[in-house]
C-alpha positions in Angstrom: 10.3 22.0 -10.1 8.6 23.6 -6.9 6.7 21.0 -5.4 4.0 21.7 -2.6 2.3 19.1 -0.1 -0.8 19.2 1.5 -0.9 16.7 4.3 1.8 16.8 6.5 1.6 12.9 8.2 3.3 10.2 7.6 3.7 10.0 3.9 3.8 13.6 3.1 6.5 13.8 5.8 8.4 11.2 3.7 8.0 12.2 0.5 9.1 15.4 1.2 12.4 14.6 3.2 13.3 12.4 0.5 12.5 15.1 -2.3 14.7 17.7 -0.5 17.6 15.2 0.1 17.3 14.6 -3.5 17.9 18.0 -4.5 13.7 19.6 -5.4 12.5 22.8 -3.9 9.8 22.1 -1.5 8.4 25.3 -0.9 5.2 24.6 1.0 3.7 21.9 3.3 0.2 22.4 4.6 -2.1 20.7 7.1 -5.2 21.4 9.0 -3.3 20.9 11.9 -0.3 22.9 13.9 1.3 19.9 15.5 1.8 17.9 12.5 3.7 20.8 10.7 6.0 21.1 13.7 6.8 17.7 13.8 7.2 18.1 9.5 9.7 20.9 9.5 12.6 19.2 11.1 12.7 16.5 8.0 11.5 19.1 5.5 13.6 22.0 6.4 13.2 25.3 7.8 13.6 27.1 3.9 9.8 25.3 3.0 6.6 27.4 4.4 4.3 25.6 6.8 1.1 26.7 6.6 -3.0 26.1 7.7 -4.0 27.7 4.6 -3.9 25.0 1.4 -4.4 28.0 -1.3 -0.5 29.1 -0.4 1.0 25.6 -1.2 -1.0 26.2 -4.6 0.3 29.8 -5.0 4.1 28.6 -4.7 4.5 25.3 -6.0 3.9 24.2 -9.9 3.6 20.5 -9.0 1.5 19.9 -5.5 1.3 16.3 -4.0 -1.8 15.9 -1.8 -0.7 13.5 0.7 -4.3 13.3 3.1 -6.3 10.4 4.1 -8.0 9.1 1.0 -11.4 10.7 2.3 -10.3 13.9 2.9 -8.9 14.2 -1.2 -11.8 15.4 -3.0 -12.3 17.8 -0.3 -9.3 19.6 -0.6 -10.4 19.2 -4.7 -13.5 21.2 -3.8 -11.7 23.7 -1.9 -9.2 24.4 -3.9 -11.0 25.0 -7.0 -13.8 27.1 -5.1 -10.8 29.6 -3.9 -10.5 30.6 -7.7 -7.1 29.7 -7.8 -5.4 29.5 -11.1 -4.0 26.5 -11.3 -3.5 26.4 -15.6 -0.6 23.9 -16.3 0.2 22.6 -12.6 0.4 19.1 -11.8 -1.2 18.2 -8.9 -1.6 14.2 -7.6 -2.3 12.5 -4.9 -0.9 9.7 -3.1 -3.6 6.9 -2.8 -3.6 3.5 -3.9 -7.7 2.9 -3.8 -8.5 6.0 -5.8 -7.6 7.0 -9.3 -6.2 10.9 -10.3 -10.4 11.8 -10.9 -10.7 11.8 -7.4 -9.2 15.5 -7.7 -11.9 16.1 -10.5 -12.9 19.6 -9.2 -9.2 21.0 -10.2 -9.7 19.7 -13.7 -11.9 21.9 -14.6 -9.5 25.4 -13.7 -6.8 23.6 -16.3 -4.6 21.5 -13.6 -2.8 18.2 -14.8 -3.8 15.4 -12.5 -2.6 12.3 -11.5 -1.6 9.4 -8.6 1.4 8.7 -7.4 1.3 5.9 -5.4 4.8 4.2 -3.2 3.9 0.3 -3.0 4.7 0.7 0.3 3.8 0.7 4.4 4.0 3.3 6.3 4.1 2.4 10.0 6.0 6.1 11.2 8.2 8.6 9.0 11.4 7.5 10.0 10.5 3.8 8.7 8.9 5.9 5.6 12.1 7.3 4.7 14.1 4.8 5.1 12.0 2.3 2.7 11.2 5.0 -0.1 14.4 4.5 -2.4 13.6 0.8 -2.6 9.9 0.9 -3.2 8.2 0.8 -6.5 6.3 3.7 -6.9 2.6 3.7 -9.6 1.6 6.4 -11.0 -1.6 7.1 -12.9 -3.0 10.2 -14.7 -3.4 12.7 -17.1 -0.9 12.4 -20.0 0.8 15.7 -19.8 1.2 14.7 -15.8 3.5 11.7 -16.5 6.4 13.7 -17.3 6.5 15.1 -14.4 5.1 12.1 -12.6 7.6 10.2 -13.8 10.5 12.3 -13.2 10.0 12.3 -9.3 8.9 8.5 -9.1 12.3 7.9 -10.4 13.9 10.2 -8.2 12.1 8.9 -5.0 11.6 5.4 -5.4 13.8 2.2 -6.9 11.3 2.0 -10.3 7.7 3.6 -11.5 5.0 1.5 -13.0 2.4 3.1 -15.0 -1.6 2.0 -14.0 -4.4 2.3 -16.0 -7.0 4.2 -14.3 -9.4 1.6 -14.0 -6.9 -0.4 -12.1 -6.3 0.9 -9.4 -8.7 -0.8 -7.0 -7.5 -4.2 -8.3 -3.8 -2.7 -7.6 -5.1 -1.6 -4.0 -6.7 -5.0 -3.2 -3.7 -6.8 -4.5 -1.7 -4.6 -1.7 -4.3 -5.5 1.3 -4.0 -8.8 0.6 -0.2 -9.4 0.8 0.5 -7.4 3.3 -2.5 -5.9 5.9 -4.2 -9.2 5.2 -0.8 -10.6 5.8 -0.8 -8.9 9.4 -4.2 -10.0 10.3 -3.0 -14.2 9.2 0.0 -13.7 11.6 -2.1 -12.1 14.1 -4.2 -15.0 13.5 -1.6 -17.5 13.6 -0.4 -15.8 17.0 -3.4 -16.8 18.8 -3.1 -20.6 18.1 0.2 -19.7 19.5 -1.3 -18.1 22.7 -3.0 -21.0 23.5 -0.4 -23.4 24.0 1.9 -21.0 26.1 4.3 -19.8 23.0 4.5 -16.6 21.5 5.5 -15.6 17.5 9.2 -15.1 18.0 9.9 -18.9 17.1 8.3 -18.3 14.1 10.1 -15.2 12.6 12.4 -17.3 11.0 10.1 -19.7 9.3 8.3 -16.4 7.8 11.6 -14.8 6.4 12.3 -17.8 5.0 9.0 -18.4 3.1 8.8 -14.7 1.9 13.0 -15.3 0.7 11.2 -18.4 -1.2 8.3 -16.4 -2.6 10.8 -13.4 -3.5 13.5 -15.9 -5.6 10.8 -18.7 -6.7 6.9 -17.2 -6.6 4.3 -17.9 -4.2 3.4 -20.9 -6.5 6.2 -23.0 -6.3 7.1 -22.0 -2.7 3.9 -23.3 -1.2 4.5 -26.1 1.4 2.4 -28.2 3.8 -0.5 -31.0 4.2 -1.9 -29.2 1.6 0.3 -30.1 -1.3 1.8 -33.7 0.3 -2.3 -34.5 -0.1 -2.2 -35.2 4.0 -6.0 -35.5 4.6 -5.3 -37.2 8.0 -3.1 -33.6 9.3 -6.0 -31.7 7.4 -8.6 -33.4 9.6 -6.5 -33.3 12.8 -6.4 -29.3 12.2 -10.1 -29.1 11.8 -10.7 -31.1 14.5 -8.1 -29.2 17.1 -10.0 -26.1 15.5 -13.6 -26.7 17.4 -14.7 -23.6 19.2 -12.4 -21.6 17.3 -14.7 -20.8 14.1 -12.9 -17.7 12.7 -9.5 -19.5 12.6 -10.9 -22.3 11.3 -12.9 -20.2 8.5 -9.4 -18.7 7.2 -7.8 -22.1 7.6 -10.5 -23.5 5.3 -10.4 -20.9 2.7 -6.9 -20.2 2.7 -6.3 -24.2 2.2 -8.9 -23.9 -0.6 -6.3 -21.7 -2.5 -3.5 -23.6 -1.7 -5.4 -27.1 -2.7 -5.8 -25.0 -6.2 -2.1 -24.5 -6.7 -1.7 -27.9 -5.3 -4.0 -29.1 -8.7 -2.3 -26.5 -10.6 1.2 -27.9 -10.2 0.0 -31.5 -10.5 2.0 -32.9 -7.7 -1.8 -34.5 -5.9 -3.1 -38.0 -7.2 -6.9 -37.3 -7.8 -7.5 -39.5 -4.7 -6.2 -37.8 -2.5 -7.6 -34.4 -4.0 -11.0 -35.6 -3.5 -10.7 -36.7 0.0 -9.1 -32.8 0.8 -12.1 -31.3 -1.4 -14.3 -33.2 0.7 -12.0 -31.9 4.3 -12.1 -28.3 3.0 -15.8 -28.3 1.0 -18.1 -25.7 2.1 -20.8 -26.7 5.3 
């Protein structure tokens, strides 16, 4: 299997360091830019062609992985299939987790196999990248002559593959935002409550690991703690109160403690006393 990538930054970087230590040919890597090949080649290899020009990655490789930002996908799609490459039989995917494989529509019609190929994962540089790949689960979505193949490196990368439906995959990509860049922006959040009493998040680290060792052994139903589920209107109120003239922390404390008074009812553990006196805390103005 000869496996191209257009897109050499972070995650095509990765992907293909961890494809070559696991034995594939990576024969090409493309980007629009000279700089990020450079700083490619030393985890891809010197044997793999770096290139400006996409149509080469497409003239060497029978499976290419387009690894761009998610705009810039369809775009390579339209160039591509405007070069008159032939491209009859070869899989080609992408890696986003917001768009389905029809976001490379354009090669579908010159008789390409498409699909996504998605690592549940984040990618803060390449060396991180790397070093998380064999342990992340990887979803893949496509064409069904695509999922051989598909399926073949997602097992090779990664620790398992899922398979998506194709009309799932924004649901998928939300579910990701939410637990962990929505994650980031709570803690960041969180930090500035810190900020104002002279403390900084460091204390908390271990509190976190903790809760996400819960969530990881028990769910993040039964793991929930707090005011919330004790029914404690009075520390509810207190919060609110110390919260004056800080609205957007005390919007997400609100909402967020509007979730967790749901799995408060769903595990039954509130008296409907004191769940009407927190519905009335947390009710909308």
């Amino acid at each position: 299997m000869n496996i191209g990538i257009i897109g050499a930054g972070k995650v095509g970087t990765a992907l293909g360091c961890v494809l070559k230590r696991k034995g594939f040919a990576v024969t090409a890597v493309a980007s629009r830019r000279q700089a990020s090949l450079d700083r490619a080649r030393p985890y891809i290899g010197e044997e793999s062609i770096y290139t400006l020009d996409n149509g080469r990655v497409f003239a060497s490789a029978d499976v290419v992985a387009v690894t761009t930002q998610d705009r810039e996908i369809h775009k390579v799609a339209d160039q591509i299939s405007a070069q008159g490459i032939a491209l009859e039989g070869k899989v080609v995917f992408h890696t986003s987790g917001a768009h389905a494989s029809c976001e490379l529509s354009p090669l579908d019609k010159k008789g390409a196999l498409l699909g996504s190929f998605h690592p549940l994962q984040t990618f803060p540089d390449i060396e991180a990248g790397i070093a998380v790949l064999p342990e992340t689960y990887i979803f893949i979505e496509g064409d069904g002559a695509a999922l051989p193949a598909l399926r073949t490196l997602a097992s090779a990368v990664g620790r398992e593959w899922k398979l998506l439906a194709r009309e799932s995959k924004v649901l998928y990509h939300l579910s990701a935002v939410f637990v962990c860049n929505l994650l980031c922006a709570l803690l960041y959040s969180g930090e500035g409550i810190m900020k104002r009493i002279g403390i900084d998040i460091e204390p908390f680290y271990p509190i976190i690991r903790a809760t996400l060792r819960n969530i990881e052994a028990k769910g993040p139903l039964s793991s929930l703690t707090g005011p919330v589920v004790r029914g404690d209107a009075g520390t509810i109120e207190a919060h609110l109160t110390a919260m004056q003239g800080m609205e957007r922390a005390r919007e997400v404390y609100r909402s967020l403690s509007r979730v967790a008074l749901e799995m408060a009812e769903e595990r039954g553990e509130v008296g409907a006393e004191q769940l009407a006196a927190l519905k009335a805390l947390l009710g909308e103005d």
